[in-house]
C-alpha positions as CSV (number, residue, x, y, z in Angstrom):
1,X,104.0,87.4,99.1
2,X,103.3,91.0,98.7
3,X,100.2,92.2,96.8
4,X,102.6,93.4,94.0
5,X,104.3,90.2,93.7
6,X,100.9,87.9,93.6
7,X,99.7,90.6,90.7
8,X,102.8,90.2,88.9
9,X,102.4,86.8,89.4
10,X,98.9,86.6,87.7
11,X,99.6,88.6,84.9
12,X,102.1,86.9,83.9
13,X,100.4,83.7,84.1
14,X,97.2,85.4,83.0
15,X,95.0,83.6,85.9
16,X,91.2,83.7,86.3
17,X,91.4,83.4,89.8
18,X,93.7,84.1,92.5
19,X,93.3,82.5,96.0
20,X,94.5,84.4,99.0
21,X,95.2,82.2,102.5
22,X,95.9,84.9,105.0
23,X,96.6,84.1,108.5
24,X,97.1,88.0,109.3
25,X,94.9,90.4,111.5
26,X,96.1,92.6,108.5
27,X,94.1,91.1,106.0
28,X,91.7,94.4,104.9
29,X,94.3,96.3,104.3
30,X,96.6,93.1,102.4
31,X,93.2,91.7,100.4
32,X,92.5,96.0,99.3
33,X,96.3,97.0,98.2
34,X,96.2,93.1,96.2
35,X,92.6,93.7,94.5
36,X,94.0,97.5,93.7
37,X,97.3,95.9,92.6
38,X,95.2,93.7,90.0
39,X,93.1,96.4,88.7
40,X,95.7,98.8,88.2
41,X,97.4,96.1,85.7
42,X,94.3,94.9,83.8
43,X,93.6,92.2,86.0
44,X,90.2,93.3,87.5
45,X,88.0,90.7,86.4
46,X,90.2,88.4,88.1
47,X,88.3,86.0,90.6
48,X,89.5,86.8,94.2
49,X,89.0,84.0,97.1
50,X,90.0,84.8,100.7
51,X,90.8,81.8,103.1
52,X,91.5,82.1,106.5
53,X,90.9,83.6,109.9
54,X,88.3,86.1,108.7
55,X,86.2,88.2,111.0
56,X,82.5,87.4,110.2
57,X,81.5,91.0,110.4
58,X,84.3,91.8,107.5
59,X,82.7,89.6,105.3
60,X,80.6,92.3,103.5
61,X,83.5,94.8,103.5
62,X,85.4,92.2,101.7
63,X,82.9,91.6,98.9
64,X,82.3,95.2,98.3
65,X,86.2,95.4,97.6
66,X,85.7,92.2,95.5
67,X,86.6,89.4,97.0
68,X,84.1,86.6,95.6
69,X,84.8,83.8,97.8
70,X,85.3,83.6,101.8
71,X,86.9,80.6,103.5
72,X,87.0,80.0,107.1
73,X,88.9,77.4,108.5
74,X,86.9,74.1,108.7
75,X,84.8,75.0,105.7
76,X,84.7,71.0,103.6
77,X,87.3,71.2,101.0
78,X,84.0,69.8,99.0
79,X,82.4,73.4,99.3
80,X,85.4,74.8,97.9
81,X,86.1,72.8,95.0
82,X,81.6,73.3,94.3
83,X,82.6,76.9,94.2
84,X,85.5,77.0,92.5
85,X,83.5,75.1,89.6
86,X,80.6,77.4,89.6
87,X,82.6,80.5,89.5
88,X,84.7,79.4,86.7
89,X,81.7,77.5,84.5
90,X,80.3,81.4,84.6
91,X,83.8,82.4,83.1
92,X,83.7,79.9,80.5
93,X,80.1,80.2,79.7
């Protein structure tokens, strides 16, 4: 999907969280022009998780754009789901 499509996507389904799984060397530039894409369209509160090949020494790059959540591969589904929960028992509280 392109980033306009995923915000379309969550606007119309008014989502608290959008997951991204990118298997791209070209994720800065996909995971900015997304978390732009969601802003521009009121969606900037919107929860952003990152799963995939990611370069270590992006990570803090990544957060400062917005991204709350960073998935390697092998990271224990378990960890996920524990994170998932937090984030969203902070939305609901």
């Amino acid at each position: 999907m392109l980033p306009s499509e995923i915000d379309t996507t969550a606007v119309q389904e008014d989502v608290d969280i959008v997951g991204l799984s990118i298997l791209s060397s070209n994720y800065m530039r996909l995971v900015s022009e997304t978390i732009k894409e969601l802003k521009d369209h009121g969606k900037g509160d919107v929860l952003v998780l990152l799963g995939g090949i990611i370069y270590e020494e992006d990570f803090p790059t990544l957060k400062e754009m917005g991204v709350v959540g960073i998935f390697i591969p092998g990271t224990p589904l378990q960890d996920i789901v524990e994170f998932v929960r937090k984030q969203t028992s902070q939305i609901v509280s």
